[in-house]
C-alpha positions in Angstrom: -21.2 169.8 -30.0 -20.1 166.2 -31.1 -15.9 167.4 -29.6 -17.7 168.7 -26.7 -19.2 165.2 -25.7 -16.2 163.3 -26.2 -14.2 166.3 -24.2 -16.3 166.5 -21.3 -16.7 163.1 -21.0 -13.0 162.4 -19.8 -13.3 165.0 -17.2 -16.5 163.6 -16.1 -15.0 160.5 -15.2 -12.3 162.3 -13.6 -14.7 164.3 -11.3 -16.7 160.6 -10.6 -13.3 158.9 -10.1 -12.1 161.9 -7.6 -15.5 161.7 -5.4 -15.1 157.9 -5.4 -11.5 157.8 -3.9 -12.6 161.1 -1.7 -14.7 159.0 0.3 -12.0 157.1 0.9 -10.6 159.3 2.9 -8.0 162.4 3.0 -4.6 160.5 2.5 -5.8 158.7 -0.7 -7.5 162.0 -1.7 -4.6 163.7 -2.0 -2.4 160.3 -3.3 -4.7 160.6 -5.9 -3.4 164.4 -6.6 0.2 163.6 -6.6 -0.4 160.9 -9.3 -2.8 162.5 -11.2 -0.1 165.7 -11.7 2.7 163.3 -13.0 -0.4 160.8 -15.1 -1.9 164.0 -16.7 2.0 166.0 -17.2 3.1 162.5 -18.6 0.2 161.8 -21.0 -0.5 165.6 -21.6 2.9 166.1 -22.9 2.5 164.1 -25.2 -1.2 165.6 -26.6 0.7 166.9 -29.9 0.0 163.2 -31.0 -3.6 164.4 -31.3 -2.6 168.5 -32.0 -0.4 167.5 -34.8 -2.8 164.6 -36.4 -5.2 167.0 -36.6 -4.1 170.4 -38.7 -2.0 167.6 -40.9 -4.5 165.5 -41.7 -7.2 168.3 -42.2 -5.0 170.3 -44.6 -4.6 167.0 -47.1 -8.5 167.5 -46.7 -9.1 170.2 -47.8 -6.1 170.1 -50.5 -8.7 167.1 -51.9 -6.2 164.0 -50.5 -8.2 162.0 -48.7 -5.8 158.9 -48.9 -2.6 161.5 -47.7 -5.0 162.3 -45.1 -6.0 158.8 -43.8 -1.8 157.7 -44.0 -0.7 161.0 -42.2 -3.3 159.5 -39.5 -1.4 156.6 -39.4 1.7 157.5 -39.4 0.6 159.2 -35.8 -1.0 155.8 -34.4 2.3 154.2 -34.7 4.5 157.2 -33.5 1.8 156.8 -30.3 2.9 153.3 -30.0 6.6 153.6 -29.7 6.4 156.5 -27.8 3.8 155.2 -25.4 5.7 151.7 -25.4 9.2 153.8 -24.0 7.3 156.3 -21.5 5.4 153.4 -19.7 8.7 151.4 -19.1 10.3 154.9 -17.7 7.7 156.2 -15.6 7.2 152.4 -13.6 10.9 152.1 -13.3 10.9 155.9 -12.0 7.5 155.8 -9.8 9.2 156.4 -6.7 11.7 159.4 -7.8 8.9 161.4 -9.2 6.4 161.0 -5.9 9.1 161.7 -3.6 10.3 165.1 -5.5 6.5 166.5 -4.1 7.9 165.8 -0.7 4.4 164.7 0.4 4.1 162.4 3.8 4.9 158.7 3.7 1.3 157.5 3.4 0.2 159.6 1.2 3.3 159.1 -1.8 2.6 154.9 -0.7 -1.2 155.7 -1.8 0.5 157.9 -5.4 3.3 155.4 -5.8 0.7 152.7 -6.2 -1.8 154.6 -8.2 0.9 155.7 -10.4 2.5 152.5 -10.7 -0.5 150.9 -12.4 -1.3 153.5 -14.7 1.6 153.2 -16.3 0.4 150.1 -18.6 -2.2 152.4 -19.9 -0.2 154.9 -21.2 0.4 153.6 -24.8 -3.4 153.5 -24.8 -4.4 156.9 -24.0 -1.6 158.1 -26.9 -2.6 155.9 -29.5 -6.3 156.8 -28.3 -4.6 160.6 -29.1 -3.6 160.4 -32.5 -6.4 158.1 -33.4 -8.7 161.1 -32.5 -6.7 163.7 -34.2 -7.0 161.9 -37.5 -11.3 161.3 -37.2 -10.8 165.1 -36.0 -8.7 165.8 -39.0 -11.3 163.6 -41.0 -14.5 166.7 -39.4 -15.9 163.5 -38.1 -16.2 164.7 -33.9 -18.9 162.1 -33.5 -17.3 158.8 -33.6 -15.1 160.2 -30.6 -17.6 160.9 -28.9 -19.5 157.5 -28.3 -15.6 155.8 -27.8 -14.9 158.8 -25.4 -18.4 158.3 -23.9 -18.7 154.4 -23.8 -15.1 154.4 -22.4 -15.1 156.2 -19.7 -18.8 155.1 -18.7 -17.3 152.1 -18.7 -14.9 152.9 -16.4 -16.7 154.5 -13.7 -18.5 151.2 -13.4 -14.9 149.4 -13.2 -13.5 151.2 -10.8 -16.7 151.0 -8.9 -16.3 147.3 -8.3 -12.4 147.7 -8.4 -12.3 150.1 -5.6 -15.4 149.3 -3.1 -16.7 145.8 -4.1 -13.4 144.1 -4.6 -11.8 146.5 -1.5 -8.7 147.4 -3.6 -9.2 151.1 -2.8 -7.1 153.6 -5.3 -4.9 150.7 -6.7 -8.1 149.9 -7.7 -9.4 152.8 -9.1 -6.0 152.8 -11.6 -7.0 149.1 -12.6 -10.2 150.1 -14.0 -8.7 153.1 -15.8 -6.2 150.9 -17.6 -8.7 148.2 -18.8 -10.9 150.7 -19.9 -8.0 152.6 -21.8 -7.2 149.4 -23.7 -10.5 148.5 -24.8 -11.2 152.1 -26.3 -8.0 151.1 -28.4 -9.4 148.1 -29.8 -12.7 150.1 -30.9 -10.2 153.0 -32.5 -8.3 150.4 -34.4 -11.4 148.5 -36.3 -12.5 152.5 -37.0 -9.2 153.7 -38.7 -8.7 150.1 -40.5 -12.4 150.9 -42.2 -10.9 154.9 -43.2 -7.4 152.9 -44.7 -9.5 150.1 -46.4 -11.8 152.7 -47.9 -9.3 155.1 -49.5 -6.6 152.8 -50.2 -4.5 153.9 -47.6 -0.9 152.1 -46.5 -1.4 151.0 -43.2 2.1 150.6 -42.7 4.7 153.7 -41.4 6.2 156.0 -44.0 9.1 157.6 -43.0 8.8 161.0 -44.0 5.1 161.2 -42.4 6.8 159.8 -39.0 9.4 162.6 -39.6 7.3 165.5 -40.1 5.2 164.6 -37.1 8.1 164.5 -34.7 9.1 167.5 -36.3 5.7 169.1 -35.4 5.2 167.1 -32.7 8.6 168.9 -31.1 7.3 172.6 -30.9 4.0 171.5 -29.6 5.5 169.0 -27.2 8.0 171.9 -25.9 4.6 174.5 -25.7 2.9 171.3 -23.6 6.0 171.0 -21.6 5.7 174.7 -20.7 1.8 174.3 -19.6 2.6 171.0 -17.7 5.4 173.0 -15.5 3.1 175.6 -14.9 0.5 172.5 -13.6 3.3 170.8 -11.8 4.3 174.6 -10.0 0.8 174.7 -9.2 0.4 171.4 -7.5 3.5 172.2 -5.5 2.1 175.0 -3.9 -0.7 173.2 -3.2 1.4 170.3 -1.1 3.7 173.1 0.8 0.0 174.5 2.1 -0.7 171.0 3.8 -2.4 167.4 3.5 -5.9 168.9 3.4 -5.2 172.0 1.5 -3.4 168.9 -1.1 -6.7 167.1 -1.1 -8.9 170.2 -1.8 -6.3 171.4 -4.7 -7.3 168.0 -6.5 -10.9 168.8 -6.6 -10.1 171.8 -7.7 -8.1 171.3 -10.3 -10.1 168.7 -11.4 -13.2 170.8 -11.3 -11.1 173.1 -13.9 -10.1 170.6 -16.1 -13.5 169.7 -16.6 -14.1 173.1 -17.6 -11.4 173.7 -19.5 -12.0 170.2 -21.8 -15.7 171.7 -22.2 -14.4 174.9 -23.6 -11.5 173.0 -24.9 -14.8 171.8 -27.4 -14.2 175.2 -29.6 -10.5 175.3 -29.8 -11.2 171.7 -31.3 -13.6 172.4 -33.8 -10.8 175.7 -34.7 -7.9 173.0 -35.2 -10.3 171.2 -37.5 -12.1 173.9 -39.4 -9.1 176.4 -40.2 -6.4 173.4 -41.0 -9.3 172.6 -43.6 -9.3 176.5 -44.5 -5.8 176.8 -45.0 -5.4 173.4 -46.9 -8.2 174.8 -49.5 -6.7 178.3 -49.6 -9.9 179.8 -48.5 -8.4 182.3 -46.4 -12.0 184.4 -45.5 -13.2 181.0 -44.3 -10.2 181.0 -41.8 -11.5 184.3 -40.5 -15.0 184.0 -40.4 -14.4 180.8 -37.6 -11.8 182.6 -36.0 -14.3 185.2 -35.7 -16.5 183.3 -34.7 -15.2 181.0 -31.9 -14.0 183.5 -30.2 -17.7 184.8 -29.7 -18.6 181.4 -28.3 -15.3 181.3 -26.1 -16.3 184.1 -24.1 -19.8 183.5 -24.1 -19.8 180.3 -23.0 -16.9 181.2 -20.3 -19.2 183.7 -18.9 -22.3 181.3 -18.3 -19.8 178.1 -17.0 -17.9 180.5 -14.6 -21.2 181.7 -13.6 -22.7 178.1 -12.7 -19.1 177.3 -10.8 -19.5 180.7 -8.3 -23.0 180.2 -7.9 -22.8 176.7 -6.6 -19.0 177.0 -5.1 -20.8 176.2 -1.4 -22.2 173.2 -2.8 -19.8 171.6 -5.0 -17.4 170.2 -2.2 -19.5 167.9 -0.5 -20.1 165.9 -3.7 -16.6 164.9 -3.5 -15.2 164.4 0.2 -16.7 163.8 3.1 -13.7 165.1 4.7 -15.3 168.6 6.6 -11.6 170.1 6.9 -11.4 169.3 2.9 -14.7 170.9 1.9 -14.0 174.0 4.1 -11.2 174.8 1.7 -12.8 174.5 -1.6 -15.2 177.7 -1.9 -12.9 180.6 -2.0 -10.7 178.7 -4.5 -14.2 177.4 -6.7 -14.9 181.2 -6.9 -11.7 182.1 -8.6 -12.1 179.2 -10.7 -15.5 181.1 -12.3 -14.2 184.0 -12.4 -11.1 183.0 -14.7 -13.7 180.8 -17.2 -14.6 183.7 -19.4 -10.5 184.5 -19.9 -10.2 180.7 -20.4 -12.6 180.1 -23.2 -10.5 182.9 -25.4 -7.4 181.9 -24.1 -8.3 177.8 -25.3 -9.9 179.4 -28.6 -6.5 181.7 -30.1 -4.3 178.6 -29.0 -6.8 176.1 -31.0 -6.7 178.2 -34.1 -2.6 178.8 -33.9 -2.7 175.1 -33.5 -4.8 174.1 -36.3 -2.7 176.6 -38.8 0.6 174.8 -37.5 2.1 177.4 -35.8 3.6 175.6 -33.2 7.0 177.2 -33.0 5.4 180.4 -31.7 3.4 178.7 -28.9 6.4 177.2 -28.3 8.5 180.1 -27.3 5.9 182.2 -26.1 4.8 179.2 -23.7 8.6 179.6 -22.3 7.1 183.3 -21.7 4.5 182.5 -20.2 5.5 180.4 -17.8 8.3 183.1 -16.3 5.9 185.3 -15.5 3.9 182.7 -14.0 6.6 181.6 -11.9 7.6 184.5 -9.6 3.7 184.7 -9.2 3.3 181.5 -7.6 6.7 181.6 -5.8 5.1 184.8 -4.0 2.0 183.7 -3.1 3.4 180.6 -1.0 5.7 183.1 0.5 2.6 184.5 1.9 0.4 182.2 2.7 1.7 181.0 6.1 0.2 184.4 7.4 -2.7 183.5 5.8 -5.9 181.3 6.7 -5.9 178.2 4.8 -8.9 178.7 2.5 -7.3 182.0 1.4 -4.0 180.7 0.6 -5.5 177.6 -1.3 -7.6 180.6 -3.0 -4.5 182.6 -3.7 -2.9 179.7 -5.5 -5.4 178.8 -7.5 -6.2 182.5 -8.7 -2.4 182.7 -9.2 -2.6 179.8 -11.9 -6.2 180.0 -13.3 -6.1 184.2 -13.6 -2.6 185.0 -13.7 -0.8 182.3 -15.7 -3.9 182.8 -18.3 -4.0 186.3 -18.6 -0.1 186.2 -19.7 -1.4 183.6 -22.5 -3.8 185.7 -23.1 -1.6 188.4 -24.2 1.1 186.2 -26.3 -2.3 184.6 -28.1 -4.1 187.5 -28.8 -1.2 189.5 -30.3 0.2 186.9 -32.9 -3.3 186.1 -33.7 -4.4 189.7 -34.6 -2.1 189.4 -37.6 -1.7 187.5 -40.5 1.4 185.7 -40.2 0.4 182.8 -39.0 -2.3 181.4 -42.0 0.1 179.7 -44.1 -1.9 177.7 -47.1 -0.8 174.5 -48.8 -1.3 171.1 -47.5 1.9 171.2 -45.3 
């Protein structure tokens, strides 16, 4: 319950944030998209920060090394750091090249390129923020994430309320907030980890081989990210060759999944934590029982979130545009949104547990896999859709990534994880 405050709460922003710059109008709307596609495939490939911490830190756990545990955490902070440090420089000097490759209109990539722009000093933040969590996640402590998830983005919806409509600075504004907040859930993290490394002993300086083994890691979970992120990007390019409005409506539906993907996202979280713990101790029948067991709660609690999107699909829109051409668009797509949660919360379960053992090569490939039979799929449906109406297109390419990119997942999880290959014990 603790992982799925602190999850939820980043969406939440996100859906404030959206309806905020919605009422700004279409153009921004949809600038916000554009940046939000390359922010989120920028900062998400690099989630193994937090993917990695965990299962590595939870392990030493459960192997009864609580100081390993605590310097494996740290050893992520300051991989987040460099690596943060170099993608911020890179994406502000190449802002401009990755708006224009959407091939959106001229005011609508001015409204991204500026929103993007800005972000871009708050990406070491969110990946220090990353592996900061995946160590307290390691540590089975969900709660302290939660109030800094909590406070920090509640914090933010109040900045970029005064950034965006009391100081008039529109979505420029709405990334200034986001970045201040960013930073100041940093500073909380820091003064939390130097209390774990103070109580246990633990070097607060790098060690090599733990910086090592986490890029080592960290590479078959960033190439398995990098896989998802294409199929996100391939989605979001569909949505802009539909048209300005259909762009706008694809944000709020998009962001409407990620919200409930991060709220199932709350099982796959407490899977990393609970079977890297498992494995560290040896306790193999523990690994079981909360595989077992989460994938009961993934489908359930698929079922009854799906079910609240369809039955308020008609309502949802006008919370976040006031465009009427916008909201028009969105219920067909919100429908196929509910009617892919109940594949979702397995599909975010199996790919939690294979996480949490460390078996990262295999969701690295099989992401690969994936993602070719989602392509021809989405290449097919925006073949089609100029013979379409507009809601039905914007329909078809959203059921083409939320049902048919998930169902191939489905498939790739479900069989490694119905064997026993993958529950390695030891402490690495």
């Amino acid at each position: 319950m603790p992982a799925l405050g602190a999850l939820i709460a980043e969406p939440l922003f996100l859906l404030t944030d959206t309806a905020m710059v919605g009422h700004l109008g279409a153009e921004p709307l949809a600038g916000l998209g554009l940046a939000s596609a390359v922010l989120h495939t920028i900062i998400g490939l690099m989630v193994f920060l937090a993917y990695a911490t965990t299962p590595a830190v939870a392990r030493r756990l459960g192997a009864g090394d609580e100081r390993g545990a605590v310097e494996a955490g740290i050893d992520g902070l300051w991989l987040a750091l460099g690596l943060g440090a170099v993608l911020a420089l890179a994406g502000w000097w190449g802002t401009p090249w990755l708006i224009g490759a959407f091939g959106a209109s001229e005011q609508v990539a001015a409204e991204a390129s500026a929103y993007l722009s800005i972000s871009m000093a708050g990406v070491p933040a969110m990946l220090i923020v990353f592996a900061a969590t995946g160590l307290l996640r390691g540590l089975q402590d969900t709660r302290t994430p939660l109030w800094v998830a909590g406070l920090g983005f509640g914090a933010n919806i109040v900045l970029n309320f005064v950034f965006i409509y009391v100081l008039g600075l529109g979505l420029a504004g709405s990334a200034t907030g986001t970045v201040i907040a960013q930073w100041a859930m940093v500073l909380v993290y820091l003064v939390v980890v130097a209390r774990h490394a103070a109580r246990v002993g633990a070097n607060p300086r790098p060690h090599r081989a733990g910086l090592l083994r986490g890029a080592a890691s960290g590479g078959w979970l960033f190439l398995r990210t990098a896989s998802l992120r294409a199929a996100l990007l391939l989605a979001t390019w569909s949505a802009t060759a539909l048209g300005p409005d259909e762009l706008a409506a694809y944000q709020v539906a998009i962001t409407l999944y990620f919200t409930l993907g991060f709220a199932l996202d709350a099982l796959a979280i407490a899977a990393q934590a609970l079977i890297g713990r498992g494995l560290g101790a040896g306790d193999v029948d523990a690994v079981r029982a909360v595989l077992r067991r989460c994938l009961q709660w993934g489908l359930a609690s698929g079922a009854v979130l799906g079910a609240a999107i369809v039955a308020s699909a008609w309502v949802l829109p006008g919370l976040f545009t006031s465009s009427a051409e916008v909201a028009a668009l969105l219920p067909p797509s919100l429908v196929a949104l509910g009617l892919s949660a109940p594949l979702a919360g397995v599909v975010f379960v199996l790919d939690g547990v294979l996480i949490g053992a460390g078996d990262a090569r295999y969701l690295a490939w099989t992401g690969l896999v994936n993602l070719a039979a989602y392509v021809p799929l989405a290449l097919v449906v925006v073949w089609w859709s100029g013979a379409l109406e507009a809601s039905v297109a914007l329909a078809l390419v959203t059921a083409a990534f939320a049902i048919g990119y998930l169902a191939a997942r489905a498939v790739t999880l479900a069989l490694r994880a119905r064997g026993a290959r993958w529950m390695v014990t030891g402490t690495v």
